[in-house]
C-alpha positions in Angstrom: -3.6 -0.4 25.8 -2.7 -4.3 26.7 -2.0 -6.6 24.8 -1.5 -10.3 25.3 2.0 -11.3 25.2 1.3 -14.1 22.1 -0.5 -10.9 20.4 2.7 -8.2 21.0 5.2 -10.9 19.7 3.4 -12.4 16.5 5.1 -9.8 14.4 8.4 -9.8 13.6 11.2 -8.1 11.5 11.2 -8.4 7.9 14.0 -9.9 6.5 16.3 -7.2 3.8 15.3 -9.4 1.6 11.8 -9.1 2.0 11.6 -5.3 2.4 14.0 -4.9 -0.6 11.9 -7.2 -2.9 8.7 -5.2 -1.9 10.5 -1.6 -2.8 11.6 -2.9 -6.0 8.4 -4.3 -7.1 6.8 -1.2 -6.0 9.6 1.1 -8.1 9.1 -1.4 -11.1 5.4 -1.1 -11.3 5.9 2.9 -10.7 8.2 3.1 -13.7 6.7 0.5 -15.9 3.0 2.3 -15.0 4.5 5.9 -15.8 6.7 5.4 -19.0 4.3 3.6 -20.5 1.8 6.4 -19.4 4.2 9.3 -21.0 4.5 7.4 -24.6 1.2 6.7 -25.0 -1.1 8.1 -27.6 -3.0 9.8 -25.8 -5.1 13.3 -25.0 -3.7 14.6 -21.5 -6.9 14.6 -19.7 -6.7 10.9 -20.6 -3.5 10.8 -19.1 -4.7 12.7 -16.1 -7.5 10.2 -15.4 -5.2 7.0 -15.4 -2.7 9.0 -13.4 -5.3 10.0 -11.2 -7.0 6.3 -10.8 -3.6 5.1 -10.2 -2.5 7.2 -7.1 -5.8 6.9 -5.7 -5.8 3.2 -6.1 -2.5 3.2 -3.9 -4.1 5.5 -1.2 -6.8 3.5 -1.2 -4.9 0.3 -0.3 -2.8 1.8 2.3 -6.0 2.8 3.6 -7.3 -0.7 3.8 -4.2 -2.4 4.7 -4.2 0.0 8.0 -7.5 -0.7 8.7 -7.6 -4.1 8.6 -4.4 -4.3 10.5 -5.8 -1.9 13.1 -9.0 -4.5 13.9 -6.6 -7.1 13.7 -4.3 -5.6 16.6 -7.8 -4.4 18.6 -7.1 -1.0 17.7 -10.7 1.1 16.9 -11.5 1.1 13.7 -15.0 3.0 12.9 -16.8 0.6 10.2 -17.5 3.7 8.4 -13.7 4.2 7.9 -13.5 0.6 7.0 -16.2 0.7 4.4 -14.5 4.0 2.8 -11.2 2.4 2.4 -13.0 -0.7 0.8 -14.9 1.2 -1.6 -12.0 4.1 -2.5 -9.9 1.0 -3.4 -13.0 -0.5 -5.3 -14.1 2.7 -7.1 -9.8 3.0 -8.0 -10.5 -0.1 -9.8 -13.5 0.3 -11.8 -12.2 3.5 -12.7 -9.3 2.3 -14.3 -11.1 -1.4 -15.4 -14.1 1.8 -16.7 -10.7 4.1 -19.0 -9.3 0.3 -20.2 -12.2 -0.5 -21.3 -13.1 2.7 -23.6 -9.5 3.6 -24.5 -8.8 3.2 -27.8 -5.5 1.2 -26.7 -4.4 -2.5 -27.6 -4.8 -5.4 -25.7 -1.4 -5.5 -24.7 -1.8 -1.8 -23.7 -4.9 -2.6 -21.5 -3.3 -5.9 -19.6 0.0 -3.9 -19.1 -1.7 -1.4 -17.5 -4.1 -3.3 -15.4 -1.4 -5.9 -14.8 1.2 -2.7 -13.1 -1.6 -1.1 -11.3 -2.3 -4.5 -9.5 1.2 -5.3 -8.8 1.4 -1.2 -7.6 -1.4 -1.8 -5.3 0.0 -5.0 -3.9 3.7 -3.8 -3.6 2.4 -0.9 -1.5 0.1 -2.8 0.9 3.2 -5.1 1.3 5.6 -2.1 1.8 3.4 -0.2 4.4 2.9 -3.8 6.2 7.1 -3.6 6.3 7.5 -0.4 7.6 4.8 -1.0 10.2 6.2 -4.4 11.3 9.7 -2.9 11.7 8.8 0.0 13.5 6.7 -2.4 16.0 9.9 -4.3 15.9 11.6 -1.6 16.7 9.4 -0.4 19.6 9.6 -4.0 21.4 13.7 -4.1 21.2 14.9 -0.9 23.1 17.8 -2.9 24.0 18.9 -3.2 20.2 17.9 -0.1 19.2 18.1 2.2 22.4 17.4 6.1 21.4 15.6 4.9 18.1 13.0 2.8 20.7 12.1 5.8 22.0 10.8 7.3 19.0 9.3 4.1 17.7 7.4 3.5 21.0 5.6 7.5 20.5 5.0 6.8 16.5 3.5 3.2 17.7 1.4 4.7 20.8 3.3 2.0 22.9 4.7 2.7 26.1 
């Protein structure tokens, strides 16, 4: 597929400092989410849903984020996919906004869970944006990255 050369160019390398700030906000939110999961008072299908509304609140945003970044490069991107990935990440949400809500938890429980879960969701779109943008990178520099190109180029469909 062609792309105009302003289009091909517009994305560049994250900086280490950007990719590392992303992985650690994503581990943080991991660990803070899943410690506070294992000491909390509760029955372990209540456990199980929050666990479960958590991982597929992260799919769900990955999905998106792809998505979005697909129409945004003019790669295909079936409105029905689209809407999916919209309301997985939405249902994700309610879900866990739904267990806050009629947990018998404190305050401070509810907001720290809500308040990981967003910054989860967030540090993942932001570290799947990162890998994408330096494998594209990576694909438009062969001459910094020789055999590695190669593979980029297949993974990114470029030629």
């Amino acid at each position: 597929m062609y792309e105009p050369e302003a289009q091909r160019d517009q994305f560049g390398k994250p900086t280490p400092a950007f990719v590392g700030a992303a992985w650690v906000a994503l581990a943080l939110a991991v660990v803070v989410y899943f410690v506070s999961l294992w000491r909390a008072e509760m029955d372990p299908f209540e456990k199980g849903f929050f666990l479960g509304a958590f991982f597929f609140g992260l799919v769900s945003a990955v999905g998106l984020q792809k998505s979005v970044r697909d129409r945004h490069e003019g790669v295909p991107v079936t409105t029905i996919y689209l809407g999916v990935s919209w309301l997985g990440l939405g249902i994700s949400i309610a879900m866990l906004a739904w267990g806050l809500w009629n947990s018998p938890l404190l305050p401070s429980e509810n907001g720290l869970y809500g308040m990981t879960f967003a910054m989860a969701v967030f540090a993942t779109v932001v570290v799947q944006k990162n890998v994408r943008d330096s494998l594209a990178f990576k694909a438009r520099h062969p001459e910094l990255y020789g055999a590695d190109a190669i593979e980029a180029r297949r993974q990114t469909a470029e030629a």
